[in-house]
NUNU-322902 format. One line per 8 residues: number of its first residue (from 1); their letters; for each residue x, y, z of C-alpha. Coordinates in steps of 0.2 Angstrom, whole numbers, plus 2048, in hexadecimal, padded with zeros to 3 digits. Example, Ala and Ser with C-alpha at 12.3 -4.5 7.8 and 13.67 -1.06 7.14 Angstrom:
// residues 2
1	AS	83E 7EA 827 ~ 844 7FB 824
***
This chain:
// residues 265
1	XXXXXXXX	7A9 78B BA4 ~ 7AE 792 BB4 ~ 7AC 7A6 BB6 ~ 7BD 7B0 BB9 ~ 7B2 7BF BC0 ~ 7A4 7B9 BCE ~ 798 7C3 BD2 ~ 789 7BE BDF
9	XXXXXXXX	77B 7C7 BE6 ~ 779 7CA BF9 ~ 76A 7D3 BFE ~ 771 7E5 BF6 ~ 783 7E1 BF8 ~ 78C 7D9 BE9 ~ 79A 7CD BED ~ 7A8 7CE BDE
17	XXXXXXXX	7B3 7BF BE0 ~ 7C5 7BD BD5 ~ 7C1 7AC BCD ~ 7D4 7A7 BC9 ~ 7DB 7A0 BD9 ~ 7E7 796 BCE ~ 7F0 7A6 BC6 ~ 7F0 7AD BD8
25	XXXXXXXX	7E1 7B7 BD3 ~ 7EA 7C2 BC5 ~ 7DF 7CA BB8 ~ 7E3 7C5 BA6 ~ 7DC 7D1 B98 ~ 7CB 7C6 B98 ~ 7C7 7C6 BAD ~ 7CC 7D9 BAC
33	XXXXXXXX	7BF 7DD B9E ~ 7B4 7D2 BA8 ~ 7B7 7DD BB8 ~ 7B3 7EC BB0 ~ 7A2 7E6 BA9 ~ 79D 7E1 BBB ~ 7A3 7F2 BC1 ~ 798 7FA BB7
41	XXXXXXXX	787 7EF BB9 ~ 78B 7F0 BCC ~ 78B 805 BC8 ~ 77A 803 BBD ~ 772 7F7 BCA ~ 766 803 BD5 ~ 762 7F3 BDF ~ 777 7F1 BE4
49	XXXXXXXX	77D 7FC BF0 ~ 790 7F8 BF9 ~ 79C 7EB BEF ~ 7A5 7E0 BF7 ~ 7B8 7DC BEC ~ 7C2 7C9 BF2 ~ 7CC 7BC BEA ~ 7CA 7A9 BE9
57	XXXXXXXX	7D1 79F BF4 ~ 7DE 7A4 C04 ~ 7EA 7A7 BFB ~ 7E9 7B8 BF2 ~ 7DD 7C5 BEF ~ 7E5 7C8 BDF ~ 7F7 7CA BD9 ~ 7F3 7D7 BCD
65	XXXXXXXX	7F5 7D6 BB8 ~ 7F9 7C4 BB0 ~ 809 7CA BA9 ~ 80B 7BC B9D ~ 7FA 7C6 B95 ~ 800 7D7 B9A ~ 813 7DA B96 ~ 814 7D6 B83
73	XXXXXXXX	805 7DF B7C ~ 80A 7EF B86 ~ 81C 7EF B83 ~ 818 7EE B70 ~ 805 7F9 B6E ~ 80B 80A B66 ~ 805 819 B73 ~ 7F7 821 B6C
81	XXXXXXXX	7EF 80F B6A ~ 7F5 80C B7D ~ 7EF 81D B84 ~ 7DD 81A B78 ~ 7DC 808 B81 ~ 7E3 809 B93 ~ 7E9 81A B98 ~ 7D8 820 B94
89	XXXXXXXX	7CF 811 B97 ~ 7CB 806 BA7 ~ 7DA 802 BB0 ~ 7DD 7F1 BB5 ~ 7CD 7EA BBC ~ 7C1 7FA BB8 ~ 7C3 803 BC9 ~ 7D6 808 BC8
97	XXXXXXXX	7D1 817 BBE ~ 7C3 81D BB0 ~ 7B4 810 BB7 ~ 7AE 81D BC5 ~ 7A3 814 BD2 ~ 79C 81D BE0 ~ 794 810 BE9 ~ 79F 809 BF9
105	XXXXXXXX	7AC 7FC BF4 ~ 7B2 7F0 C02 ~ 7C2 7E5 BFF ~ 7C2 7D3 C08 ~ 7D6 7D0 C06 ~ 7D7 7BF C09 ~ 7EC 7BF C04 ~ 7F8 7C6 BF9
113	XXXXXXXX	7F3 7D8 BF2 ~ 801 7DA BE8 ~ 805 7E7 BD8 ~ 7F3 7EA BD0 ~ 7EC 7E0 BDD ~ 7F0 7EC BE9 ~ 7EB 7FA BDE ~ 7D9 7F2 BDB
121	XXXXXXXX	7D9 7F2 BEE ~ 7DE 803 BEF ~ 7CF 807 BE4 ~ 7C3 801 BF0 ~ 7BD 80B BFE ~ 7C1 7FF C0C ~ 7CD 7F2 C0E ~ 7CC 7E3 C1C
129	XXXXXXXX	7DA 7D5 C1A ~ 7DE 7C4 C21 ~ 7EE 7C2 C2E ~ 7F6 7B9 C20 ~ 7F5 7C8 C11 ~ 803 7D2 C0B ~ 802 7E1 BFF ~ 810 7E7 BF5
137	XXXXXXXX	814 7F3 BE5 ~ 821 7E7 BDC ~ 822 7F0 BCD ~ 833 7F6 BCE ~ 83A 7E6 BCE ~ 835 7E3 BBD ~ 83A 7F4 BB3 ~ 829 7FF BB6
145	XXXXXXXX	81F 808 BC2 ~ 80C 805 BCA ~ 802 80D BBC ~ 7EF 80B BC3 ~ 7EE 815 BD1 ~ 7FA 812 BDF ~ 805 81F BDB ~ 7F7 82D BDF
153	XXXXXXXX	7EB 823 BEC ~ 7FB 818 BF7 ~ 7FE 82B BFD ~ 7F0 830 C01 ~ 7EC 820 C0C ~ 7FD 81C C17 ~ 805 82C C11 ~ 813 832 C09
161	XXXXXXXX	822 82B C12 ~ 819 816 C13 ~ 814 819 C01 ~ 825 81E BFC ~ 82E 80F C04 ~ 822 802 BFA ~ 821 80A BEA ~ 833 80C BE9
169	XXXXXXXX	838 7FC BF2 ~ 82D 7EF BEB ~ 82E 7E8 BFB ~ 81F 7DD C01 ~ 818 7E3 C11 ~ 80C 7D7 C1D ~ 7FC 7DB C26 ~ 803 7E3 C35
177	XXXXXXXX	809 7F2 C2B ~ 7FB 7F2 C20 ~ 7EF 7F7 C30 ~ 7FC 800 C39 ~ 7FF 80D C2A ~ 7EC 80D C26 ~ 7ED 804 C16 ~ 7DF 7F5 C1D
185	XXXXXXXX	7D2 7F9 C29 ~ 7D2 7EB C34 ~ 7DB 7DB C31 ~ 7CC 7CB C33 ~ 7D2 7B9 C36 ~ 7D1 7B2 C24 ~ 7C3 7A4 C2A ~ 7B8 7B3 C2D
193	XXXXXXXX	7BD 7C1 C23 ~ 7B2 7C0 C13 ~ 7A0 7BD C23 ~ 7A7 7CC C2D ~ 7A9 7D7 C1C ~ 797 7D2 C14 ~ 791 7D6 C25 ~ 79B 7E5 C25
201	XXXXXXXX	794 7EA C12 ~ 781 7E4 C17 ~ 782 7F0 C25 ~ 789 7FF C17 ~ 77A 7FA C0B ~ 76E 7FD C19 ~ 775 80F C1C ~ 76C 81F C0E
209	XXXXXXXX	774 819 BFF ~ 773 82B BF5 ~ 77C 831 C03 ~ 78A 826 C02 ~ 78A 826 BF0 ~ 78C 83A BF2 ~ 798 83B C01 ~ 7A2 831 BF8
217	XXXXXXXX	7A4 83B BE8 ~ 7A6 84A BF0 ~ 7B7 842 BFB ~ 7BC 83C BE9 ~ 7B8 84B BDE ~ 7BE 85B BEB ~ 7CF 852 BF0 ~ 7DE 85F BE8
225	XXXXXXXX	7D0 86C BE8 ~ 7D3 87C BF4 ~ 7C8 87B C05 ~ 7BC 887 C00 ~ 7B7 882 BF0 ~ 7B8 86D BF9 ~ 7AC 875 C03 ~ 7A1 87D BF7
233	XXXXXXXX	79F 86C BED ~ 799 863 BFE ~ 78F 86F C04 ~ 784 86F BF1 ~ 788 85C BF4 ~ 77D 85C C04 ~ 76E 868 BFC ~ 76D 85A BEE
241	XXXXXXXX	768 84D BFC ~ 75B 859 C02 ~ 74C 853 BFA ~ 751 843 BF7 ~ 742 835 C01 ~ 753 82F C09 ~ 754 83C C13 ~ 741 83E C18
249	XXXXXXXX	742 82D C1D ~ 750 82E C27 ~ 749 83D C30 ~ 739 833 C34 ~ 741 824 C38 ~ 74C 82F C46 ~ 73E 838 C4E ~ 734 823 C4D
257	XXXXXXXX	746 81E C56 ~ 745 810 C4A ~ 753 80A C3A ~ 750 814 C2E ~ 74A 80A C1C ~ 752 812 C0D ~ 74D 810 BFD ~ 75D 81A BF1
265	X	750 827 BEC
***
């Protein structure tokens, strides 16, 4: 039986494909629950440094939940049961909220990025698409709202004004205004889009992986804070690093003017 939820080794990058090309790459409960256990080997894996997310197929990266397995089973679950379960449990496919992963998280979007698709996407830390992808928050077109995560990262990505015209909208939107606003990186021709982003990811997993790990905590973890105590938070950040043989080898490899070889101690 064929795997909902791939998951392949490359070198220290780890390549996490949506298996379910035939349900536009939506996550049922059972895919979802998948997703999060990867998540959290991918976290516990000292040997896997950068993630990169994609869908099968070039179609859609994924069209968010499988409502058919969603919609009833919310609609009827009492709310202490639904806040025990999902409100304070993994939102839908583990990184949407309570599955913290620091590593770096690259999404190959290889089509539609639609409702939690989109907000999987958002979740990562870098997004590359094909030409023919298009992103939109739907939700309102079916009675609710985006309920893991757009609502609080959309803004901070493209900003107030492009997050409030899809949110309230439900329009879909297409790869143009996706890297105009900022919500993509760089839009990659779909033949070459999931090459160029393992390239991309190797060259992240060479970089000093408790640094990345940390820097990206700390822009996490300080956002809301005031400045000064942001800045008290990176600076203790920065000491942590400080004896770490990361950094003693990246000073030596700098004075050797050679790559440095990092080893995530």
């Amino acid at each position: 039986m064929t795997s909902d939820i791939l998951y392949e080794h490359h070198g220290h990058v780890r390549l996490i494909t949506i298996n379910r090309a035939d349900k536009m790459n939506s996550l049922d409960f059972a895919a979802h629950e998948l997703m999060v256990e990867i998540w959290h080997e991918f976290n516990d894996d000292s040997d896997a440094r950068v993630a990169v997310l994609t869908g099968r197929g070039d179609t859609a990266f994924c069209a968010g939940a499988d409502l058919k397995t969603y919609t009833m089973p919310f609609a009827t679950t009492p709310a202490p049961e639904f806040n025990r379960v999902y409100t304070n449990g993994p939102g839908l496919g583990g990184i949407t909220r309570n599955v913290h992963v620091f590593k770096p998280i690259v999404a190959a979007i290889n089509g539609y990025a639609i409702s939690g698709g989109l907000e999987i996407a958002l979740a990562c830390d870098l997004r590359f698409c094909s030409p023919n992808s298009e992103f939109g928050l739907q939700d309102v077109r079916w009675g609710f709202h985006a309920c893991d995560g757009a609502l609080v990262r959309l803004r901070e990505i493209i900003g107030l004004g492009h997050a409030m015209e899809m949110i309230l909208s439900g329009d879909r939107f297409d790869a143009k205004f996706a890297a105009r606003t900022g919500l993509v990186n760089r839009i990659i021709e779909q033949r070459e889009l999931l090459a160029e982003t393992l390239t991309y990811a190797e060259k992240l997993a060479s970089r000093a992986p408790i640094a990345q790990q940390l820097a990206k905590e700390v822009m996490y973890r300080t956002h809301g804070l005031t400045i000064d105590e942001a800045l008290r938070i990176e600076s203790l950040s920065f000491r942590n690093l400080a004896d770490s043989e990361d950094l003693a080898e990246g000073n030596l490899s700098f004075r050797e003017k050679r790559d440095a070889v990092f080893k995530g101690k």
